[in-house]
C-alpha positions as CSV (number, residue, x, y, z in Angstrom):
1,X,17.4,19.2,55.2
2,X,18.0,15.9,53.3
3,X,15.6,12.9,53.3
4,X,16.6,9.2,52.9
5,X,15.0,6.7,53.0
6,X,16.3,2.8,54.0
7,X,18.9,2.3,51.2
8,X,20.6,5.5,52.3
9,X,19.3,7.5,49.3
10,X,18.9,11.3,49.1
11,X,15.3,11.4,48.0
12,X,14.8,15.4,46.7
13,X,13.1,15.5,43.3
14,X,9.4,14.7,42.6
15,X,7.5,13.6,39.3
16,X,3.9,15.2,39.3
17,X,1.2,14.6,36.3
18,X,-0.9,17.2,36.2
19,X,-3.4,15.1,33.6
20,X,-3.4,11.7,31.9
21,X,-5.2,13.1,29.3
22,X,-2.9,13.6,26.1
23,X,-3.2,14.1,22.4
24,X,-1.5,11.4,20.8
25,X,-2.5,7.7,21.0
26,X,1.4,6.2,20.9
27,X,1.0,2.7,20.9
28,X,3.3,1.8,23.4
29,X,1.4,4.0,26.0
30,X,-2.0,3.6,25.4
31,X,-5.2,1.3,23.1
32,X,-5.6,3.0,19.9
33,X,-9.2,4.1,21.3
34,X,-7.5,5.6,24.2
35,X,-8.2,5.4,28.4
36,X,-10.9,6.4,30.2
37,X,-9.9,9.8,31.5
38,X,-10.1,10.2,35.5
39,X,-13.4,13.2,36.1
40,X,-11.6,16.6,36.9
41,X,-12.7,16.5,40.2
42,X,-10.6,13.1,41.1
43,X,-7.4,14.6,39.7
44,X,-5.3,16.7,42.3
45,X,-6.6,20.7,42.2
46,X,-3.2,23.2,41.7
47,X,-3.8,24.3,45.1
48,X,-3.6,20.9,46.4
49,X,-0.4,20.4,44.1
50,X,1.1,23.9,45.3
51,X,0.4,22.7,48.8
52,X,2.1,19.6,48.4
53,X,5.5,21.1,46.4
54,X,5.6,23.8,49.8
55,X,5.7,20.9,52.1
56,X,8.1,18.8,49.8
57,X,10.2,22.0,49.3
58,X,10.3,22.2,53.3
59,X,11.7,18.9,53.3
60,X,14.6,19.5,51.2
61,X,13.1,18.9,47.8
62,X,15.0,20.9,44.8
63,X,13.9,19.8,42.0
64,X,10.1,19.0,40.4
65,X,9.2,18.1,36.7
66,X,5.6,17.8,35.7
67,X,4.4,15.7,33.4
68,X,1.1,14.2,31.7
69,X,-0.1,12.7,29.9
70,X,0.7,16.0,27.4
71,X,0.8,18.7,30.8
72,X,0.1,21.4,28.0
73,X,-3.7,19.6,27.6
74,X,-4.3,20.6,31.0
75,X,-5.7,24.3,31.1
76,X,-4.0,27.1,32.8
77,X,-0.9,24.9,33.5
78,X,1.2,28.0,32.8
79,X,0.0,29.2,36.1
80,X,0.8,26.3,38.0
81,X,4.1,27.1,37.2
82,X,3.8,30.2,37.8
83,X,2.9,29.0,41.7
84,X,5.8,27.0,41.5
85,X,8.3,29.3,40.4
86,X,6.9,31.8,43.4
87,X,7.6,29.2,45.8
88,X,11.5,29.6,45.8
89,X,12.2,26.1,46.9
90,X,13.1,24.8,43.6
91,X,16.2,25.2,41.5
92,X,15.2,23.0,38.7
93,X,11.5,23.1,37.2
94,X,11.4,20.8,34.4
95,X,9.1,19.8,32.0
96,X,8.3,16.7,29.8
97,X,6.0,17.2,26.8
98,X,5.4,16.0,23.0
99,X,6.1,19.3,22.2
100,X,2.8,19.9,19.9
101,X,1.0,22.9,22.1
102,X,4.1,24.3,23.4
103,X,5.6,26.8,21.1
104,X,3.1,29.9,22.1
105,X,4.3,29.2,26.2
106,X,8.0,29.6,25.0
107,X,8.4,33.4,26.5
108,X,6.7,32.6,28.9
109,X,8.7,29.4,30.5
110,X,12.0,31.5,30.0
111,X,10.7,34.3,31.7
112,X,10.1,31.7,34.8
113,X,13.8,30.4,34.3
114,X,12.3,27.3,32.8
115,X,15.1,26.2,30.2
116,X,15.4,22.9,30.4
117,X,13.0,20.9,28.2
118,X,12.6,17.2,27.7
119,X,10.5,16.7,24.5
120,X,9.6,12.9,23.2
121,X,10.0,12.4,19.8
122,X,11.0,8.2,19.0
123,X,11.3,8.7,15.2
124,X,12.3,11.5,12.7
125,X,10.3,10.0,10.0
126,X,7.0,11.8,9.6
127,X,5.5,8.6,8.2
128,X,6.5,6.4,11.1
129,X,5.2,8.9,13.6
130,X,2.1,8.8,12.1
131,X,2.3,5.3,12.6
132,X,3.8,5.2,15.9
133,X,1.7,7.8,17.7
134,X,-1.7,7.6,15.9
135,X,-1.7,11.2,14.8
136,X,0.0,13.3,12.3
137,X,1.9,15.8,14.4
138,X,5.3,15.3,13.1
139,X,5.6,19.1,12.0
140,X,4.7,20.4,15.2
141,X,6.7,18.2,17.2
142,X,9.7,19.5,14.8
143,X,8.7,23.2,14.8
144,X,9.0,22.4,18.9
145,X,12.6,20.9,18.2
146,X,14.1,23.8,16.2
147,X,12.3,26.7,18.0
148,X,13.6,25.8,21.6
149,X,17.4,25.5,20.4
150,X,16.8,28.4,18.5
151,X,15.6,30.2,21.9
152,X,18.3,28.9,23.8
153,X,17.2,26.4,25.8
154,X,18.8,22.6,27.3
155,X,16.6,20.1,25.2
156,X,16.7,16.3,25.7
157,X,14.9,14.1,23.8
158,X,13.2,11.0,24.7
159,X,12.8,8.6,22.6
160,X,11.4,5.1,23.4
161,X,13.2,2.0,21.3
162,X,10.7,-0.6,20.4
163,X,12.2,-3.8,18.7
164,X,10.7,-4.2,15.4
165,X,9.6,-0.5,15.0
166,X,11.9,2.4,15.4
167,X,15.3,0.4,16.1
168,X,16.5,2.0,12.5
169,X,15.9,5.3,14.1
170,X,18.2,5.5,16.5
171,X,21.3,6.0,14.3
172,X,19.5,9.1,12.5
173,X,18.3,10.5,16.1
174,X,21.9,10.4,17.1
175,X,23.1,12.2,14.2
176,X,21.3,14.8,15.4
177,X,23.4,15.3,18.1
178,X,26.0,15.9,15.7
179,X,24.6,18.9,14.4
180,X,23.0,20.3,17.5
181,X,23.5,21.1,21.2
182,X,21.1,18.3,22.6
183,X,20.9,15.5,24.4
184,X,19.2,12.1,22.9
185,X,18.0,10.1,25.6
186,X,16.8,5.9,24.2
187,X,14.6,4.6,26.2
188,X,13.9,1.1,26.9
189,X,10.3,0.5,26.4
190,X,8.7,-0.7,29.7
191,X,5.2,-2.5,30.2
192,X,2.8,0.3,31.2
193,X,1.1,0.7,27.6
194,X,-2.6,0.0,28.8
195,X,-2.3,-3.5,28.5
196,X,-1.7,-3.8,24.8
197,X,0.8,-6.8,24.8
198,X,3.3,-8.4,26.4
199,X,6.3,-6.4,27.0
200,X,9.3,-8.9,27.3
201,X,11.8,-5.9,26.0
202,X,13.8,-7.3,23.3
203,X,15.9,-4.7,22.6
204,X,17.4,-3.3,25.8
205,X,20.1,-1.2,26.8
206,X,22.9,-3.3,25.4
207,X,21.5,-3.5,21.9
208,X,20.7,-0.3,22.2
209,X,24.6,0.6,23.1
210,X,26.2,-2.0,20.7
211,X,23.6,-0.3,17.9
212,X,25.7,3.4,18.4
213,X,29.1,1.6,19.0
214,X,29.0,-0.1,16.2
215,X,28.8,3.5,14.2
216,X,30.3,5.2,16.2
217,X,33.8,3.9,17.9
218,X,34.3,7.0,20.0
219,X,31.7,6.4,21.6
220,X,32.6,6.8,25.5
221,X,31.0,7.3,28.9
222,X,30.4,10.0,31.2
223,X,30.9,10.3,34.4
224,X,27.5,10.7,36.1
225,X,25.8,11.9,39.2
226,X,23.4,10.5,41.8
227,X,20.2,10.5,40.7
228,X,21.0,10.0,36.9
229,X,18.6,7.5,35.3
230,X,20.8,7.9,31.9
231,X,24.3,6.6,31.4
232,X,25.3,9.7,29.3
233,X,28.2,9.1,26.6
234,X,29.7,11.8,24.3
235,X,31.1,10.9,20.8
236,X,34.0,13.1,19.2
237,X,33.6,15.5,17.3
238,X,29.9,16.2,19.0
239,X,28.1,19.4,20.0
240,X,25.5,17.3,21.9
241,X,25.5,13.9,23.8
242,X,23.5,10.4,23.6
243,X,22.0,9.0,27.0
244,X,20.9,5.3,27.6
245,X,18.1,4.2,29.9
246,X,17.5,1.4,31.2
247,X,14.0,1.7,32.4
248,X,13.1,-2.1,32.3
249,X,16.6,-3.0,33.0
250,X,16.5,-1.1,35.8
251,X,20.0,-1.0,36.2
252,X,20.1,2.8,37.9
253,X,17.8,2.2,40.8
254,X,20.4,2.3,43.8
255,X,20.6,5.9,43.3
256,X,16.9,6.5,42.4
257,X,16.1,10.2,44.3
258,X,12.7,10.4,43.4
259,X,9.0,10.0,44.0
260,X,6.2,10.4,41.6
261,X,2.5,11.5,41.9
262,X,0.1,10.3,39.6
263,X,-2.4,12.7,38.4
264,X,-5.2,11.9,41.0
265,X,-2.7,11.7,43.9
266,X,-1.5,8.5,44.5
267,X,2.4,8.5,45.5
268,X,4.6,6.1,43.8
269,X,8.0,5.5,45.6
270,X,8.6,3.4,42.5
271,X,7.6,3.6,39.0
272,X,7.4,-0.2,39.2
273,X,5.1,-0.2,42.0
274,X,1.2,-0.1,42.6
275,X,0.6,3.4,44.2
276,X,1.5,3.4,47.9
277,X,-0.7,6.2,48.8
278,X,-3.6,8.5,47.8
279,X,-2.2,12.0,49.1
280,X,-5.6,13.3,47.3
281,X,-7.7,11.9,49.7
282,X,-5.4,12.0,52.5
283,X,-5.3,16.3,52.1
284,X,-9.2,16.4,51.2
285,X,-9.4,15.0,55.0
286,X,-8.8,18.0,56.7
287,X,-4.7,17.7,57.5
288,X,-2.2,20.0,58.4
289,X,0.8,20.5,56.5
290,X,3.5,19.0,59.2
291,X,1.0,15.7,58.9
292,X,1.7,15.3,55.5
293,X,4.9,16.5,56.2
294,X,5.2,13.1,58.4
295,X,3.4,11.0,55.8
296,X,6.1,11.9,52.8
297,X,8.6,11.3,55.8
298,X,7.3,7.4,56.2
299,X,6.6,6.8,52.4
300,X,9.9,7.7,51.4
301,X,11.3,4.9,54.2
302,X,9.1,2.6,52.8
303,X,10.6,3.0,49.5
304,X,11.8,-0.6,47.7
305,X,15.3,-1.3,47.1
306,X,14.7,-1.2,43.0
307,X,12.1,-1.8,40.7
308,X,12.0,-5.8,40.8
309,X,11.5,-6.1,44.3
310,X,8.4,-3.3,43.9
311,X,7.0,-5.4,41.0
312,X,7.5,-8.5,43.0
313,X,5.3,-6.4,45.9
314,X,2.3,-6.1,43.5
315,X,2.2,-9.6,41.9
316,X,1.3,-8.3,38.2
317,X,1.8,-9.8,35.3
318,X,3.9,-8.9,32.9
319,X,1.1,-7.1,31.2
320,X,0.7,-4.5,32.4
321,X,-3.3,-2.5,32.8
322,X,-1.6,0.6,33.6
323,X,-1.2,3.4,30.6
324,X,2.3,5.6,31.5
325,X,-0.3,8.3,30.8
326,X,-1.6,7.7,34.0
327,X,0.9,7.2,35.7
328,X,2.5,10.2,34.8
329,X,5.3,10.4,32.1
């Protein structure tokens, strides 16, 4: 089975946040004191979110990737996976994580068949993490790097470029792609950062592109996929690959295959939109499985054509009250 929605897209891979609690205060996310966390009791249960992947995955879903917040913070998250690798509908479980409470879960994730990892790391200078994230991880975060490629798994990094703060780190995160069998992923930084300031994006997807070029001349595209939020290019003489997103850009929505669910529930058909739906409250109401079955199955044709026309929906300015913690990743 194969959902689409209006634009004739294949919709089969779903975000979840299991938390929008995390323990690193990165600027562009978040206030330096932080966001008022949601009680437990609002966020979805893990039966709630096992219940929901079985339906999905009876829909045609393959592929989920949870996210936070940090999705580490939240206890007995290693069981949750657990759940989801015993359901059998997925072929890709995926993870996104800032890589500092990870390293003791390693056997564990490849004993699931969890080997994909995307960990978010925007700077390979200790001192500028500090600065950019509030905390002085940088160790750990590195410790994370080297121990997955040493284990064998597919690591991406994300790394969010933020004019004026970290653009001088995106030649040196490249490099590392030189060495190593990874993928670094440069992000475009978008407005959901708590409301902090203004997010006009100075440095987008071009600068970004013409900042690599510029070093490196080989510099050539790959051919992607639907679904791919990345343009991937390889460079010669590279064991890994450099991605570019345009996540304020938007550039890659008319493939977009995805929905997300925020950590208390609420379905986003857009990452640019203002929640569609609370599928929290609409389970804790007593309904069967085929009548959430039918609700996905209406959301997902009620899905905008691309991120403008979802921002245009909600009227918001261009700051932006929501934290990407709470939104989910």
């Amino acid at each position: 089975m194969q959902l689409k929605d209006s634009f004739d897209r294949t919709i089969d891979y779903i975000r979840i946040g299991v938390t929008d609690r995390c323990n690193l205060r990165c600027f562009y996310c978040m206030p330096k004191e932080g966001i008022p966390y949601e009680p437990k009791a609002d966020l979805l249960s893990y039966e709630e979110i096992i219940r929901l992947l079985d339906v999905l995955g009876n829909l045609g879903f393959k592929k989920v990737r949870f996210t936070g917040g940090e999705p580490f913070l939240r206890k007995d998250f290693i069981t949750l996976l657990e759940k989801t690798h015993q359901l059998s509908h997925y072929k890709e479980i995926r993870i996104t994580t800032n890589g500092t409470l990870m390293t003791q879960h390693i056997p564990k994730l490849k004993e699931l068949g969890i080997d994909t990892i995307n960990l978010s790391l925007d700077t390979l200078d200790a001192e500028r993490f500090k600065e950019i994230t509030r905390r002085d991880d940088f160790s750990k975060v590195i410790d994370a790097f080297h121990t997955l490629l040493d284990e064998g798994f597919t690591l991406k990094i994300n790394a969010v470029v933020m004019n004026g703060i970290n653009t001088e780190d995106i030649l040196p995160l490249v490099a590392l792609a030189e060495e190593h069998p990874v993928s670094i992923r440069f992000i475009e930084e978008m407005p959901f950062n708590g409301g902090y300031k203004e997010n006009d994006t100075k440095f987008n997807a071009t600068d970004i592109f013409d900042t690599i070029k510029n070093k490196y001349a080989s510099l050539s595209a790959k051919t992607g996929k639907h679904g791919d939020t990345a343009t991937n290019y390889t460079i010669d003489g590279f064991k890994g690959d450099v991605g570019i997103i345009a996540a304020f850009s938007r550039t890659f929505c008319n493939t977009c295959n995805r929905l997300r669910i925020t950590p208390k529930g609420d379905i986003k058909t857009c990452l640019y939109d203002g929640g569609t739906f609370s599928i929290r409250d609409f389970i804790r109401s007593g309904v069967t499985d085929e009548q959430i079955a039918n609700k996905f199955i209406e959301l997902i044709k009620l899905k905008p054509e691309n991120g403008f026309v979802a921002e245009e929906g909600i009227k918001k300015s261009p700051v932006r009250g929501e934290s990407m913690s709470t939104i989910g990743g």
